[in-house]
Structures are given as C-alpha cells and as structure tokens.
Backbone as a chain_set.jsonl record, in Angstrom:
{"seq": "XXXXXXXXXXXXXXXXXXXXXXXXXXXXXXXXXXXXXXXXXXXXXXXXXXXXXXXXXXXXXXXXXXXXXXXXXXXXXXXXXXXXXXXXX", "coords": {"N": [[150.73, -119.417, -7.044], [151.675, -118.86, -4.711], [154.228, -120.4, -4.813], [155.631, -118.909, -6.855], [155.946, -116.715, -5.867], [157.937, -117.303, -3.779], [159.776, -118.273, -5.717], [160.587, -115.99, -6.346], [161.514, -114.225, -4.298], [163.762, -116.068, -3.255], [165.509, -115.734, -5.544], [166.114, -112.992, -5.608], [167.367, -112.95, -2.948], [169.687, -114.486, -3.765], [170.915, -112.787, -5.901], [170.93, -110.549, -4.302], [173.466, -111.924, -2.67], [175.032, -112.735, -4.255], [175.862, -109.724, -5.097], [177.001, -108.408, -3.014], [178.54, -110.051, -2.292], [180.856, -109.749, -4.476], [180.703, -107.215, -4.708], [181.998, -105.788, -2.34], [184.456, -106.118, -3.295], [187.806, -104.502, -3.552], [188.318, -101.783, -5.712], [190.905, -100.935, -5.894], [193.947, -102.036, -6.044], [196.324, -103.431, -3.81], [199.036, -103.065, -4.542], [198.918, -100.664, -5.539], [198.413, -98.967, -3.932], [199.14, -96.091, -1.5], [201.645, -95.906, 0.891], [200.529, -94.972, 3.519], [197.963, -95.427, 3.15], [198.368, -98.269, 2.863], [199.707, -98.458, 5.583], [198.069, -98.088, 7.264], [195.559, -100.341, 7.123], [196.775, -102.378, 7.437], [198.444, -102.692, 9.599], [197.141, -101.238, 12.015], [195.052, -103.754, 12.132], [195.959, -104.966, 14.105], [197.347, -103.427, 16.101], [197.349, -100.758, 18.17], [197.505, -97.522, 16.774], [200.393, -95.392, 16.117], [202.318, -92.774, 16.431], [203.903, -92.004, 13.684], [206.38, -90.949, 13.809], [207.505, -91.67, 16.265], [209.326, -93.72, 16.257], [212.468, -94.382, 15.591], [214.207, -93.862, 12.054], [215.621, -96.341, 11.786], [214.786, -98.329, 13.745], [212.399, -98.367, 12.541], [212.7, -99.892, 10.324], [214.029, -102.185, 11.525], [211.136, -103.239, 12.792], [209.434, -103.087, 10.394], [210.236, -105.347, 8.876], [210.463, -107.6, 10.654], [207.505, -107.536, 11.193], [206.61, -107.877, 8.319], [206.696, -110.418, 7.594], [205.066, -111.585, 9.676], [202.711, -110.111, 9.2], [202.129, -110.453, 6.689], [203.059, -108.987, 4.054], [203.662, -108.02, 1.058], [206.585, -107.237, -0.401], [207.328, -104.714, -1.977], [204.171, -103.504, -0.827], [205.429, -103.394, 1.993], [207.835, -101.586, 1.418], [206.761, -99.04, 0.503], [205.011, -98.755, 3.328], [207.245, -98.411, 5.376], [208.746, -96.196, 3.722], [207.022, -93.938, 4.264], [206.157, -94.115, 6.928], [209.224, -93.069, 7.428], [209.261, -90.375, 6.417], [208.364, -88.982, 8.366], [209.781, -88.833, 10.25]], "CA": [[151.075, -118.052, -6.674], [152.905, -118.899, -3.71], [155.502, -120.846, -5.503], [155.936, -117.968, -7.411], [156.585, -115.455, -5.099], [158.835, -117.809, -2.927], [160.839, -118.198, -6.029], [161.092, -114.473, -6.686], [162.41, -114.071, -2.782], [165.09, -116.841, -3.791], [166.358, -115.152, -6.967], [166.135, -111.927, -5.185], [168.486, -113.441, -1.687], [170.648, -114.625, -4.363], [171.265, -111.61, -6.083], [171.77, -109.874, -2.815], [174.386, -112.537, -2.077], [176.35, -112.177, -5.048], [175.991, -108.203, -5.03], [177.881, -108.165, -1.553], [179.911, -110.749, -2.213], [181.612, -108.797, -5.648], [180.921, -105.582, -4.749], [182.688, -105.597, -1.545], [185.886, -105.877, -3.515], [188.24, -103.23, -3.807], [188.479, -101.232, -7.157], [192.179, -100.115, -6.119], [195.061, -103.235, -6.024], [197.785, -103.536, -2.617], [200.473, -102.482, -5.405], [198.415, -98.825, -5.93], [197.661, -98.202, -2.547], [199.815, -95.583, -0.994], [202.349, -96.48, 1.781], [199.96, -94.289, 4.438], [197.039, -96.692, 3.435], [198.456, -99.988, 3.236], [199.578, -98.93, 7.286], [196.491, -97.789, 8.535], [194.744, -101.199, 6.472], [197.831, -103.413, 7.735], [199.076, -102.29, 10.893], [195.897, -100.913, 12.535], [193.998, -104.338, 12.287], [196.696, -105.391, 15.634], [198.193, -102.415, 16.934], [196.998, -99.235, 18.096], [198.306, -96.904, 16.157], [201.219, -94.432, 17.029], [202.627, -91.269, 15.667], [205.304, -92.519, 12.788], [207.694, -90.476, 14.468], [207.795, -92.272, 17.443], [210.686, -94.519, 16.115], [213.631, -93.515, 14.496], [214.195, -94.886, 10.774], [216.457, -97.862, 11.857], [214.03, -98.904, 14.647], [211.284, -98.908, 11.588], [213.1, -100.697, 9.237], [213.562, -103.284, 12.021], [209.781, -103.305, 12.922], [208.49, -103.127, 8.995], [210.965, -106.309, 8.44], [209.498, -108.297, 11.356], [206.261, -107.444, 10.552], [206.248, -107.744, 6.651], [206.379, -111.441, 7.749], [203.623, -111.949, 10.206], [201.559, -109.624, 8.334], [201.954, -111.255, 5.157], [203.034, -107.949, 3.248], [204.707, -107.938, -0.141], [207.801, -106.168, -0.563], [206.696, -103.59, -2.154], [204.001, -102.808, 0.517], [206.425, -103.081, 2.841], [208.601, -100.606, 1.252], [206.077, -98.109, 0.664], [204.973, -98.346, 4.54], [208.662, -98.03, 5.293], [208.532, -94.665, 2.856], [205.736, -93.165, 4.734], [206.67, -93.833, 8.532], [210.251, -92.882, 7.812], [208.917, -89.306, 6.344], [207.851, -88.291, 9.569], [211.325, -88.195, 11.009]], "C": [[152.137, -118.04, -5.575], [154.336, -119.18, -4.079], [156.234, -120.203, -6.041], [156.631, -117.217, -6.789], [157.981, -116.298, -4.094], [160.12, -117.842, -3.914], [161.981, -117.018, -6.742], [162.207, -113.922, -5.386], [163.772, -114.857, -3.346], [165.964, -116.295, -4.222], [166.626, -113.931, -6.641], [167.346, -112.071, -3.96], [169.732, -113.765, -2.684], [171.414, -113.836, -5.102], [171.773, -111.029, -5.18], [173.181, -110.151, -2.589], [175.31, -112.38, -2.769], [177.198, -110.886, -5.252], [177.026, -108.211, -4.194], [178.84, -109.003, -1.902], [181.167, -109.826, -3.336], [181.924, -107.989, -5.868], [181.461, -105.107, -3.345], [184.49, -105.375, -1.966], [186.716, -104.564, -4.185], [188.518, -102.723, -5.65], [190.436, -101.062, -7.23], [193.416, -101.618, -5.614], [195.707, -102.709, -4.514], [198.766, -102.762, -3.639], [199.964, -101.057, -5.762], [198.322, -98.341, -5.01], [199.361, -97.202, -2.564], [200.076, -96.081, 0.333], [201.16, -95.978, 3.365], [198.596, -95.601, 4.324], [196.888, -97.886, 3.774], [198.6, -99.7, 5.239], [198.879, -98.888, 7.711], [195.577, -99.478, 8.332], [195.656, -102.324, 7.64], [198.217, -103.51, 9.024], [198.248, -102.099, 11.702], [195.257, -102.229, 12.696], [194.324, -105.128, 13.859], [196.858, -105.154, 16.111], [197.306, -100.881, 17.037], [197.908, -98.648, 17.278], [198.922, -95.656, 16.503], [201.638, -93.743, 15.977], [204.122, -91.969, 15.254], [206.597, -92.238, 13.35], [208.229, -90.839, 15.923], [208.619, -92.943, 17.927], [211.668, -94.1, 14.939], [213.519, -94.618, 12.735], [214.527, -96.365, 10.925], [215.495, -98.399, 12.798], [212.353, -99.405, 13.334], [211.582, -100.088, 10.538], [213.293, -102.222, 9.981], [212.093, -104.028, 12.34], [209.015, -103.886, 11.73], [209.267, -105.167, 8.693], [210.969, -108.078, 9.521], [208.228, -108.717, 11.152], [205.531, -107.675, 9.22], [205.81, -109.934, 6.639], [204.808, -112.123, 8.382], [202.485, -111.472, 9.719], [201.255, -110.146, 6.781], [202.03, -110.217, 3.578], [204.231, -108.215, 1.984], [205.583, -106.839, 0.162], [208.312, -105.192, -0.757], [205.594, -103.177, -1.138], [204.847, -102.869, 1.633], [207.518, -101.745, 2.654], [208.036, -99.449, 1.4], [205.654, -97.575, 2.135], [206.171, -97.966, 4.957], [208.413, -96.385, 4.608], [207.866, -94.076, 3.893], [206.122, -93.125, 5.643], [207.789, -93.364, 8.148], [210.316, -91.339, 7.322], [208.757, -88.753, 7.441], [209.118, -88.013, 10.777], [212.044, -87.422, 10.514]], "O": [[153.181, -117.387, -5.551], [155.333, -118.511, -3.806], [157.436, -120.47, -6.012], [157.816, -116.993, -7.034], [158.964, -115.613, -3.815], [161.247, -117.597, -3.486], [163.108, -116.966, -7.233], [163.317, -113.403, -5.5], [164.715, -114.224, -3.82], [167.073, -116.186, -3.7], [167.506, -113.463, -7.364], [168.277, -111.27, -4.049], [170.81, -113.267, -2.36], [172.625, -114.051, -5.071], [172.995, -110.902, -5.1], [174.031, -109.286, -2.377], [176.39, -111.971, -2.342], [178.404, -110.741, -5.453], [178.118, -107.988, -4.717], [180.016, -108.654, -1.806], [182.21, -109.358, -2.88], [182.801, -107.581, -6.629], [181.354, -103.893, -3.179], [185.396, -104.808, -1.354], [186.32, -103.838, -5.097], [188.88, -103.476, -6.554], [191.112, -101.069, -8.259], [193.319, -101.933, -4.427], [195.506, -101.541, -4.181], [199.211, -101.69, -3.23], [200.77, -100.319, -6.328], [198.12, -97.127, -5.014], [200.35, -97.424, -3.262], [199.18, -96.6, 0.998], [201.102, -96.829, 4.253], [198.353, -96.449, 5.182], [196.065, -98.507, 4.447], [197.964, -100.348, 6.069], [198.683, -99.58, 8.71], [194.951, -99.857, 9.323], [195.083, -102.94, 8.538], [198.293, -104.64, 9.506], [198.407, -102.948, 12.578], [194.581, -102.095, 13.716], [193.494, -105.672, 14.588], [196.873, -105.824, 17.143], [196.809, -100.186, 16.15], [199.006, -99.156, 17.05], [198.257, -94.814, 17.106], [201.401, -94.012, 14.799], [205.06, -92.327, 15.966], [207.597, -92.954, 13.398], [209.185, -90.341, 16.518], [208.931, -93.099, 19.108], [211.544, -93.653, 13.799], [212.946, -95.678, 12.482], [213.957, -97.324, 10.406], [215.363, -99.538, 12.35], [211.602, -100.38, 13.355], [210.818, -100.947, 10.1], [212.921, -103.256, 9.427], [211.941, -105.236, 12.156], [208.213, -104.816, 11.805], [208.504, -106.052, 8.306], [211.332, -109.209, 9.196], [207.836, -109.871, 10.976], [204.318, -107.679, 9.01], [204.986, -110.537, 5.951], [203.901, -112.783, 7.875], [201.419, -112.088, 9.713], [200.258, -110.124, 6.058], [201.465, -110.413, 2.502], [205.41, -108.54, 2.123], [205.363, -105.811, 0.803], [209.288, -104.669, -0.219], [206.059, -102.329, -0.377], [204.691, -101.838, 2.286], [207.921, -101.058, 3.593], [208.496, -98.674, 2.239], [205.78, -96.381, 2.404], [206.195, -96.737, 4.897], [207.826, -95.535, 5.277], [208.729, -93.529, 4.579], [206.713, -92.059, 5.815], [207.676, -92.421, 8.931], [211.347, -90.78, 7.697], [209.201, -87.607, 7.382], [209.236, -87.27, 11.752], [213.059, -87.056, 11.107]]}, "num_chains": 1, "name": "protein.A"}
C-alpha cells in the first residue's frame, strides 16, 4: 500500500513538472508580438522604463541599434520596437 501511494505522489510530481514546464510557454511567437510588447518584455527586464517620447527618433534608432545587440533582438523585433517608440514623437 505504501509503495503504491508513494508511486502515485511520483507520477503525480512528475506530471506537475512537465505541466509547468510546457505550459509556461508562450502561445504567441517574438515575430507576432507587437512592437509595444516586445519593449515592455525586452527593455523593462534592465531599464526602468521611460516615456517613448523622451528621445527624439534619431536618438532611438541609435539606442534600439545598440541595444538590439546586447539584448539579443532580431531585426524584426527591433524594428517593430523602433515603430512603436518613434510613434510617440
């Protein structure tokens, strides 16, 4: 009986483990997101975050093109953030 139940706990922790592990992942791709999400996801995990309009376009386009590196952003998210902060001017 014990054996039993210990190997119901098991099969039960393991389940758990896979659940979380699989179902933590996103339904929606980096290439679907909108430019407003990838920054808040991307930008936010280093920097406080500041009002888009805070830097002119050319000061973003330097920033996003710095950053697309250390952050490790595709080209496309990069562009899209780009898009989005440079709306606000």
């Amino acid at each position: 009986m014990k054996n039993k139940v210990l190997k119901v706990l098991f099969l039960g922790l393991i389940f758990l483990f896979v659940s979380v592990l699989f179902g933590c992942s996103s339904d929606v791709s980096n290439s679907e997101k909108p430019g407003a999400q990838l920054w808040g996801e991307n930008c936010g995990r280093c920097h406080n975050i500041r009002p888009p309009s805070n830097l002119t376009d050319a000061q973003w386009d330097v920033a996003i093109m710095h950053m697309r590196t250390r952050a490790n952003l595709t080209e496309t998210e990069a562009e899209k953030i780009a898009t989005f902060l440079k709306a606000a001017n």
